[in-house]
ChimeraX commands (.cxc) that place a marker at each C-alpha (Angstrom):
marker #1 position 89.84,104.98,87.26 radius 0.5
marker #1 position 88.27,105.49,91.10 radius 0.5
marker #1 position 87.27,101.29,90.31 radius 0.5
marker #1 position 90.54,100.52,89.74 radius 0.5
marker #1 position 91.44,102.06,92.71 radius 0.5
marker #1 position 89.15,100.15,94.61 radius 0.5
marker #1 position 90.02,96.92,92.58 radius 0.5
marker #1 position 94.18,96.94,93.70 radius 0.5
marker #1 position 92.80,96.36,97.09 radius 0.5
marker #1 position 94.06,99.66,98.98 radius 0.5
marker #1 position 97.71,99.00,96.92 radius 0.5
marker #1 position 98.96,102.42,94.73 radius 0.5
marker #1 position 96.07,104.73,95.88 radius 0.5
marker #1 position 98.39,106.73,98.01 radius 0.5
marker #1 position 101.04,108.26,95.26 radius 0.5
marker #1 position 97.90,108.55,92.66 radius 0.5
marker #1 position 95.62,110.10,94.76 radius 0.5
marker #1 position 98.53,112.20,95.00 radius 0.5
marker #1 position 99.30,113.02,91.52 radius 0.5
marker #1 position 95.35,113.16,91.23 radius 0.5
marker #1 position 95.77,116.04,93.44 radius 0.5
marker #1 position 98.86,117.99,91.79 radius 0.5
marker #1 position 96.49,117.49,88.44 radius 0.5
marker #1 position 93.49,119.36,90.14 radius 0.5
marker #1 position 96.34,122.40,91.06 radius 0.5
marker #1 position 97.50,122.84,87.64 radius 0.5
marker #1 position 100.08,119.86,87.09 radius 0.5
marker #1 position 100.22,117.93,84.11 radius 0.5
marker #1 position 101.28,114.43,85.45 radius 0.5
marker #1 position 99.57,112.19,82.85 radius 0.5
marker #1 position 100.66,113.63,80.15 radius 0.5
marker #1 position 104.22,113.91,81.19 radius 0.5
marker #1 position 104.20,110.17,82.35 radius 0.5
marker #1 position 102.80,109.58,78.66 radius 0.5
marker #1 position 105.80,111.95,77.19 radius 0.5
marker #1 position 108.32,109.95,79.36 radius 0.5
marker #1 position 109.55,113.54,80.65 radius 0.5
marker #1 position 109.51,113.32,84.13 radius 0.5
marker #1 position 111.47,116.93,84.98 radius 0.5
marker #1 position 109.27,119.05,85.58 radius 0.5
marker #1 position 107.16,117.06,87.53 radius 0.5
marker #1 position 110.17,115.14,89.50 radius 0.5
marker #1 position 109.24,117.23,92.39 radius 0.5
marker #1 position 105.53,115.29,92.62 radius 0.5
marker #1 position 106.99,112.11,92.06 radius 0.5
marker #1 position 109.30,112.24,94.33 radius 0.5
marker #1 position 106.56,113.18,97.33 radius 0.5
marker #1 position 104.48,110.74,95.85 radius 0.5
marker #1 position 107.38,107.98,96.33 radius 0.5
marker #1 position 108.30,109.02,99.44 radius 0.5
marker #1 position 104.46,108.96,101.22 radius 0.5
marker #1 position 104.85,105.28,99.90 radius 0.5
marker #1 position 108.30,104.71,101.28 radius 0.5
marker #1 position 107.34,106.33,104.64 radius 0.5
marker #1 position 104.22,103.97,104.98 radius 0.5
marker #1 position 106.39,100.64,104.35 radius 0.5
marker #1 position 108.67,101.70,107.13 radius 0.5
marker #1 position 105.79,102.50,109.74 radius 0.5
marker #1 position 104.37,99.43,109.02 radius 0.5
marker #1 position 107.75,97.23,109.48 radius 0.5
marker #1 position 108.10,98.89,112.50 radius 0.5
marker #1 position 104.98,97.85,113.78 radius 0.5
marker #1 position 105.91,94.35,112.71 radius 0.5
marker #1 position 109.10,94.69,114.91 radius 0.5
marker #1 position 107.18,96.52,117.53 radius 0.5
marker #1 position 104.64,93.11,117.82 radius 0.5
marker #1 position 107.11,90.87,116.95 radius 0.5
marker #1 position 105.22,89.21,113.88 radius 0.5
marker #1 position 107.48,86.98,111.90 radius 0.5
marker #1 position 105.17,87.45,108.65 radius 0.5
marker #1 position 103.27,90.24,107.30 radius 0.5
marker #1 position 99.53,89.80,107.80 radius 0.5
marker #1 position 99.19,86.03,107.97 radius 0.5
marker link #1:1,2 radius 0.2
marker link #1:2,3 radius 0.2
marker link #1:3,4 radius 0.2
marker link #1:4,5 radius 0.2
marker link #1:5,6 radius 0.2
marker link #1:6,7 radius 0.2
marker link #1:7,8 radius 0.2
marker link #1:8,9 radius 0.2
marker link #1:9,10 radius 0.2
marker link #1:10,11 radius 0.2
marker link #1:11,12 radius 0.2
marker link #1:12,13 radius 0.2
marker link #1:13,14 radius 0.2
marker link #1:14,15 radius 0.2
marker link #1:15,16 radius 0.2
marker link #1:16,17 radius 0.2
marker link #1:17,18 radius 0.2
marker link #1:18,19 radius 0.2
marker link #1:19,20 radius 0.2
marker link #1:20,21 radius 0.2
marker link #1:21,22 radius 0.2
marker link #1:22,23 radius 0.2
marker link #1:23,24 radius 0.2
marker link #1:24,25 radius 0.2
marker link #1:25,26 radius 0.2
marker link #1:26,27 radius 0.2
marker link #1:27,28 radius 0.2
marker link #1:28,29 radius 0.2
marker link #1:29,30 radius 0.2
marker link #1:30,31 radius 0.2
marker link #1:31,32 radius 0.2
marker link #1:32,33 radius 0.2
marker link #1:33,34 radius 0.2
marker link #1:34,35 radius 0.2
marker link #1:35,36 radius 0.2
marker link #1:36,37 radius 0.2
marker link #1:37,38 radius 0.2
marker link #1:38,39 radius 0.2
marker link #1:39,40 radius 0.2
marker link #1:40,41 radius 0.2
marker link #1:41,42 radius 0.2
marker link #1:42,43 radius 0.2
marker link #1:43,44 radius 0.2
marker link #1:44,45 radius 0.2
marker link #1:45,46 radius 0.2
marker link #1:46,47 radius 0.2
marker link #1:47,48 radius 0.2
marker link #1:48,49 radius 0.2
marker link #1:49,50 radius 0.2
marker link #1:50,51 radius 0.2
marker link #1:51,52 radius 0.2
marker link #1:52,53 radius 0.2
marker link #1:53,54 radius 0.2
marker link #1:54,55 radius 0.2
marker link #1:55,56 radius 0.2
marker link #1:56,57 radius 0.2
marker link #1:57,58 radius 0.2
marker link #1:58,59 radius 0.2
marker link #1:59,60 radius 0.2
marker link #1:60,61 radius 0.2
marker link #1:61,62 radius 0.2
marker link #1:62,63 radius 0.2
marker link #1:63,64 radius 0.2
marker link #1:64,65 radius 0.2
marker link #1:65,66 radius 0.2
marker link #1:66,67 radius 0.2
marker link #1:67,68 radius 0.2
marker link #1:68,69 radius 0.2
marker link #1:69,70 radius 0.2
marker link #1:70,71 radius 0.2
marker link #1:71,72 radius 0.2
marker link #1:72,73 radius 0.2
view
């Protein structure tokens, strides 16, 4: 799994190292993703989404901040 990781090129570490996390404290993620029943869990998720969400914004705002007409290239 960590090669995999390492493999996406730094995309999707952020919400699994999360749920990675909320496994070591007594969540059962993977087995709920497996189950397809996300409610009791939807709290986790949701962080895990939003840690994503927050670092796409911070990094279009640095875009607008240096003016760059095209992300990373």
């Amino acid at each position: 799994m960590a090669y995999d990781l390492l493999d996406a090129g730094g995309k999707r570490w952020r919400p699994v190292l999360g749920m990675m996390f909320a496994e070591c404290f007594g969540r059962d993620i993977s087995e709920s993703i497996k189950k397809g029943d996300f409610e009791h869990n939807n709290d986790i998720l949701y962080a895990c989404a939003l840690t994503e969400i927050i670092h796409n914004g911070s990094l279009m705002a640095d875009d607008l901040e240096d003016k760059s007409l095209m992300r990373r290239g």
